[in-house]
N, C-alpha and C positions, 0 to 999 in steps of 0.2 A: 181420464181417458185411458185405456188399456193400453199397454208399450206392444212395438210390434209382434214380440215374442207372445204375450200373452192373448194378443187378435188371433195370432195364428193358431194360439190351442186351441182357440173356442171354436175357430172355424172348423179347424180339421178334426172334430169330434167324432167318434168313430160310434156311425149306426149299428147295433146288430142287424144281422141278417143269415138269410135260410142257408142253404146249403146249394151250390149250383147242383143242376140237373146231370142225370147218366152224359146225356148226349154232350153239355155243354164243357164238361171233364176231360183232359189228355187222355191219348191214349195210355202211355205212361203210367197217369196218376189213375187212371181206373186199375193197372194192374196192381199198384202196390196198393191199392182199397184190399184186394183180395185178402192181404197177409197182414193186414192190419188187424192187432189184438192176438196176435197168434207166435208162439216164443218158438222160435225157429234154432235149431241144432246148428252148429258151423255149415258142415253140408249142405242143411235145406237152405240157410242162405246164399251160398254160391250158387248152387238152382235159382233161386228169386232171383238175384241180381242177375243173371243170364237171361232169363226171361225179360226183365226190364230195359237190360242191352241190348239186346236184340229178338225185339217182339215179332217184328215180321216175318225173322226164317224159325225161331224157336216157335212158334202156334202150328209147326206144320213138321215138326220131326215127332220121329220113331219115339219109344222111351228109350232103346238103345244108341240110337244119334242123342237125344237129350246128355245123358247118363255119362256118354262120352264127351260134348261139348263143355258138361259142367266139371268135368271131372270126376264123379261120383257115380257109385254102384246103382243099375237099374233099380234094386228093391227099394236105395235112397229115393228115387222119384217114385215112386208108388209109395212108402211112407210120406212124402212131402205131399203130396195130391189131397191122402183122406185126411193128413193133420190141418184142412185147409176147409174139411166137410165135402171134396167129393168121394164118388163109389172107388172113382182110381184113374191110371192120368187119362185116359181115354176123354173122363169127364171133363177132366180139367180144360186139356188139350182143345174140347169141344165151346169150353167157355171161352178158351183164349183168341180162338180163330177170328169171331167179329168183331172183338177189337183191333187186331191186326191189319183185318180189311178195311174198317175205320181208318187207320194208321196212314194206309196206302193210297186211300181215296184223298186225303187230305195233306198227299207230298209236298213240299213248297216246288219241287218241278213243275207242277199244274200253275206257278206264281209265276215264271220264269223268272226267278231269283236271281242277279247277277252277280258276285263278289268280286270287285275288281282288285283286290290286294288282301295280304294279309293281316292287316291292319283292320281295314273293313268285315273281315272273317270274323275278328275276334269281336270285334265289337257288335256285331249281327250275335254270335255268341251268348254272349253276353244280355243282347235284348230277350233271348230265348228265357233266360233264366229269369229275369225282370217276369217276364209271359207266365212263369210256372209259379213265383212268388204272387203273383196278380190272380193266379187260378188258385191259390191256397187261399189269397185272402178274399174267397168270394164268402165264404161262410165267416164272419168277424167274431161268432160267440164264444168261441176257443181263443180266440187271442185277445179277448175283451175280459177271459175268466182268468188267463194265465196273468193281464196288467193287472188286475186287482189283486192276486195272491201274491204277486212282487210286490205293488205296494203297501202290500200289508204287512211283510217282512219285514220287521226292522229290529236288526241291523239287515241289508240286503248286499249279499255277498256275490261279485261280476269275477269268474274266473275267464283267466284268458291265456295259455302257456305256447312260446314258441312264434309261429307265425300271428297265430289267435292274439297276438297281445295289441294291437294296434284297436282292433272291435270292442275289446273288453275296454280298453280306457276312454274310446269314445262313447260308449254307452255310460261307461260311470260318470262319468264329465257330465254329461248331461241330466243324468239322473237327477244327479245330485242339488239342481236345482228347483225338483218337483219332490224331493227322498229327503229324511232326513238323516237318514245316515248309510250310507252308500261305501264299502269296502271292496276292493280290488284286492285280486289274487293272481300275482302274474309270474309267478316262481312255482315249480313243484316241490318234493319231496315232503322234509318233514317242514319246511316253511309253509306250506300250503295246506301240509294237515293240521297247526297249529292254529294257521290265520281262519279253517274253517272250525275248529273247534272251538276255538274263542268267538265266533260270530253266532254258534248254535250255544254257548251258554249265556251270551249276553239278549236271546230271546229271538235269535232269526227262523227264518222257516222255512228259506226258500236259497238257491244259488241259481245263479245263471250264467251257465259254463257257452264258453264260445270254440269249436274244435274245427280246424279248418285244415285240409292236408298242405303237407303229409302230417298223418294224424300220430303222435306219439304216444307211449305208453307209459308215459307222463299225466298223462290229460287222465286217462283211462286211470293209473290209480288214484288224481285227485279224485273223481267223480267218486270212485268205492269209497276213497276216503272221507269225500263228504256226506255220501249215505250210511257209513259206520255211526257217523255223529248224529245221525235223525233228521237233517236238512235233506228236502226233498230239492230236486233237482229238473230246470227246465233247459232245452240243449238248442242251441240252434246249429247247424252242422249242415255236410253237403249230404250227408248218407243218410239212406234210406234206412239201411241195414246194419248189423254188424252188433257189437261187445259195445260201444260206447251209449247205442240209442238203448241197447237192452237194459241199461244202467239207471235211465232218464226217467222220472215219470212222465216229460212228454215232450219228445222233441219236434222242433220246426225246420223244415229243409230249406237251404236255399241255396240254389247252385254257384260254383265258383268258377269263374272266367279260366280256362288252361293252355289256350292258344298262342299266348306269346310266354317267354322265357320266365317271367314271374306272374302268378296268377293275380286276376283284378275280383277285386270282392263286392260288386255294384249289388246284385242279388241279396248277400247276409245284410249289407247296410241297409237298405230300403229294409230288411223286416225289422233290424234291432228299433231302426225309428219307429216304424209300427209299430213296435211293443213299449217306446216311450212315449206316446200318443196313447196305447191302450191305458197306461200306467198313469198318467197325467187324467183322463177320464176317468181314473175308479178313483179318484178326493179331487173333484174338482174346486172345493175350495182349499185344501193345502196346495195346489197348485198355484190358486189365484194368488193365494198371499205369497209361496216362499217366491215366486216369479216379481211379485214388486219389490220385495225385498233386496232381491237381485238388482234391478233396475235403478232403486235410490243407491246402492254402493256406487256402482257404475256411476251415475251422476256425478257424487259428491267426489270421484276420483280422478273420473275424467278421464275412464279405461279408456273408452272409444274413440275415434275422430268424429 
C-alpha cells in the first residue's frame, strides 16, 4: 500500500492544460503578456512597470504625463510603444484603455470588501497573490516542461542567497527525496561560483535560483555566474521586470506579502510545491521508488511519532 506521501503524489498529478482565455486573465497579467518576449532597456522598463502600477490613470495620459510619471524622455515612450510592434504610443495607449476599463468594472468596491484590521489587510494581501499564482497556473504545460528539465539535471543546483535562503532549503529538502542528487547554494561570491561550476562539470543543466526582496546584487552576479558556466537557469521571483528575469531562461512570478514589518512568502511557496509536483511527475517511477525508500528508513528508525 502506498505511504501517505506517495497517495498524495499520485493524487495531485498535475494535468496539462490550455491556456486561460483573454477575458478570464487579470488585468495586470494581460498587460505584462504584452512585453513578454521583448528585451526592454532600463528605461523601457520603468515605463512597463508604471504601466503595471498603475493601469487605470496610466491608459489615459498624455505621452508627456507618461514620460514624466516614469521618469523618462517622451521619445523613450515612443521608442518603448513600437519596440512592443505598435505604430506609437497613441497605439499603445489605445490597447491599453480596455483593459483599464476591465480593471475598473471589476473593483472589489462593487464586493463591498471590509478589512477590519491590519492583520486581516495583509492577509486578504496575501490571498491576492495566491489569485495571481492560481491564474499562472491555469495553463500547467510550462510548469510541467520546466519539472521535467529539473528533473533531469543531475546534479540539480537550488540557489537561495539572503532572505531567499529559507525557499531554497525547503525546496531542496524536499527534492531530494524525488532527485538524486540535489545541491544548495546559499552563500554568494566566489563560494557560489564554485559550488555552481562544480555542479556544471559534474553534468547538471539546470539552477533554480530563488530572489525575493530586497533583491541584492548578490543573487544577480550568482545567476551571470551560473550562465558563464552553461547552466541554464529557472527563477522564481516577485518581478516581472528588471536585470535578474533578463538573466533567467524562464522566470515564474509570485507575489510577496509586504504589509506587515517582515514580508510572508505564501505565494513563492505554493509555486516551489508546484514545481515539486511538476518534478515528481516527469519520473514517476523514481519517484515511487526513492519515496519508499524514504519511508522504510523512517520505519526502521522510528523518525516519526
Amino acid at each position: 500500500m502506498p505511504s501517505g506521501q506517495q497517495a498524495r503524489a499520485q493524487a495531485a498529478a498535475i494535468t496539462p492544460g490550455g491556456q486561460a482565455s483573454e477575458q478570464e486573465r487579470a488585468p495586470a497579467d494581460r498587460v505584462r503578456a504584452m512585453f513578454d518576449g521583448h528585451r526592454l532597456s532600463p528605461g523601457q522598463r520603468r515605463i512597463a512597470q508604471y504601466l503595471i502600477d498603475h493601469l487605470t490613470e496610466a491608459a489615459f495620459l498624455s505621452i508627456t504625463e507618461l514620460a514624466e510619471r516614469a521618469g523618462v524622455s517622451q521619445p523613450s515612450v515612443t521608442r518603448f510603444a513600437t519596440s512592443l510592434g505598435f505604430s506609437g504610443y497613441p497605439a499603445l495607449r489605445d490597447a491599453l484603455q480596455p483593459i483599464a476599463l476591465s480593471k475598473v468594472a471589476g473593483s472589489p468596491e462593487s464586493r463591498e470588501e471590509i478589512r477590519r484590521n491590519e492583520l486581516q489587510a495583509a492577509v486578504d494581501a496575501e490571498i491576492e497573490n495566491l489569485e495571481s499564482v492560481r491564474r499562472l497556473l491555469a495553463d500547467t504545460n510550462q510548469l510541467l516542461h520546466i519539472g521535467r528539465e529539473l528533473a533531469h539535471s543531475v546534479p540539480l543546483t537550488v540557489l537561495g542567497l539572503r532572505i531567499s535562503v529559507s525557499l531554497a532549503e525547503y525546496f531542496a529538502y524536499a527534492a531530494r527525496r524525488i532527485h538524486p542528487d540535489v545541491r544548495v547554494v546559499t552563500r554568494g561570491g566566489s563560494v557560489a561560483y564554485d559550488a555552481l561550476l562544480q555542479s556544471r562539470a559534474a553534468g547538471g543543466s539546470w539552477v533554480l535560483a530563488f530572489a525575493m526582496p530586497r533583491h541584492a546584487q548578490e543573487t544577480l552576479a550568482a545567476l551571470r555566474a551560473a550562465r558563464s558556466t552553461g547552466l541554464r537557469i529557472a527563477l522564481i521571483t516577485d518581478l516581472t521586470l528588471g536585470p535578474l528575469v533578463d538573466e533567467a531562461d524562464v522566470a515564474l512570478t509570485a507575489g510577496t506579502g509586504s504589509r506587515l514589518v517582515f514580508d510572508s512568502y505564501a505565494a513563492p511557496g505554493m509555486l516551489a510545491a508546484a514545481l515539486l509536483q511538476a518534478m515528481a511527475d516527469a519520473d514517476p517511477e523514481r519517484t515511487q521508488a526513492r519515496l519508499e525508500g524514504y519511508e522504510q528508513v523512517a520505519e526502521q528508525h522510528r523518525f516519526f511519532l
